[in-house]
Steps between C-alpha positions, in 0.01 A plus 500: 500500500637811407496773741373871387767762577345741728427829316599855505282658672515219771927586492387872550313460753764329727740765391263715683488291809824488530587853376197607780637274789852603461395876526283392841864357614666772396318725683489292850872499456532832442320567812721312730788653354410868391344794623403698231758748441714123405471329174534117478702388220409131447730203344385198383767246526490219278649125469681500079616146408834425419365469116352841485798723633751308304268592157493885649854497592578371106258776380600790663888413545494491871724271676359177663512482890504288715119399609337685766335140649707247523341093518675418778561867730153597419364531837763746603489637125158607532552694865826697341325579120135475597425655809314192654458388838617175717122419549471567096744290407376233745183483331630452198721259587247303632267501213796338301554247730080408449559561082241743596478787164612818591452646159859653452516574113750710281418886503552507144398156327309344785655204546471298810834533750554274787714626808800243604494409098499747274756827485345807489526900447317752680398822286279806606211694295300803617191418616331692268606365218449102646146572566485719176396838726422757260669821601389838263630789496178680517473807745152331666396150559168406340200487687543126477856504648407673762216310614767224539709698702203598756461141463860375608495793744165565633342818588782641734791730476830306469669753682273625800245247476217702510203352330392665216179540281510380124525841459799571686702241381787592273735249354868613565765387240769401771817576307397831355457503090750800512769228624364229260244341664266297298113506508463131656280284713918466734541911485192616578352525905204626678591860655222742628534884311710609809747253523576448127477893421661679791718215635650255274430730137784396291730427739759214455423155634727227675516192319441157697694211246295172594635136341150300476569133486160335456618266203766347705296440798162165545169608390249572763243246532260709294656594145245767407607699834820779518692464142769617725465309821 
């Protein structure tokens, strides 16, 4: 029996989940790390089989290193490149040791890597551009945009907190266009008129770098929730 590809608009529609729970993330991490005078620069980092960064290296002319993940230092590999944790690791170990499927696949062709057997390279890509974020140049986000930011947000000042009326609510660009912030779903925040006018205006922002390393890490039990768990 031959089995019917699923179709377009089925594919865009879980580019939208996705694209929709990775903003959701993005703003609950955002919020344990930033107040809102601090932008969060977010890095996907992804497993590249040995395969795919020897055909870039030969492309491009780069040099071959040495792989990031080595088969048989990977545990101590992943703390040193990665970023995760003993109790991370430990899960992960122990799901190999039940040949339970942790889903680790090549950033770039998919294929399925196995820790303690395969050699691996660790790469990083914006998250906007993993998820496929739009970011615009336009001065004002459309009425649609910023729905989804009072959305992510809710009805209350970023800065003060104050709750605001529908009204009331403006939607802050938090680096400033004038330094070359984009018009996007990750630069845009909830600010009431007095913070975002009198108080922050177009004043530079610190910048929060955060490594997120979801595609190294077990799936939670349920797949639909937290792209970036």
């Amino acid at each position: 029996m031959r089995i019917k590809p699923p179709s377009k608009r089925l594919y865009h529609l879980i580019a939208n989940l996705r694209k929709q729970s990775a903003q959701e993330d993005f703003v609950k991490i955002r919020k344990k790390f930033c107040d809102y005078m601090t932008s969060l620069n977010a890095i996907v980092l992804l497993p590249v089989c040995v395969d795919c960064y020897s055909y870039e290296c030969h492309v491009f002319e780069r040099p071959i290193e040495p792989p990031d993940i080595l088969r048989y230092t990977w545990k101590g590999d992943l703390v040193w490149e990665v970023g995760l944790t003993e109790d991370e690791i430990r899960q992960i170990d122990e799901k190999n040791k039940s040949r339970e499927d942790i889903e680790l696949r090549c950033g770039k062709c998919g294929n399925l890597l196995e820790y303690g057997k395969d050699d691996f390279y660790v790469e990083s890509e914006p998250l906007p551009e993993y998820f496929n974020i739009s970011e615009s140049t336009d001065r004002a986000p459309s009425k649609q945009l910023r729905e989804e930011i009072i959305k992510l947000y809710g009805q209350k000042c970023y800065g003060c907190e104050k709750k605001l009326l529908k009204e009331d609510v403006t939607c802050d660009h938090i680096i400033a266009r004038v330094h070359n912030g984009y018009t996007s779903p990750l630069n845009l925040q909830i600010l009431c008129k007095n913070c975002n006018n009198k108080i922050k205006g177009d004043r530079k922002v610190k910048v929060v770098n955060v490594n997120l390393t979801f595609l190294f890490r077990s799936s939670p039990s349920d797949s639909y929730e937290g792209v970036i768990w």
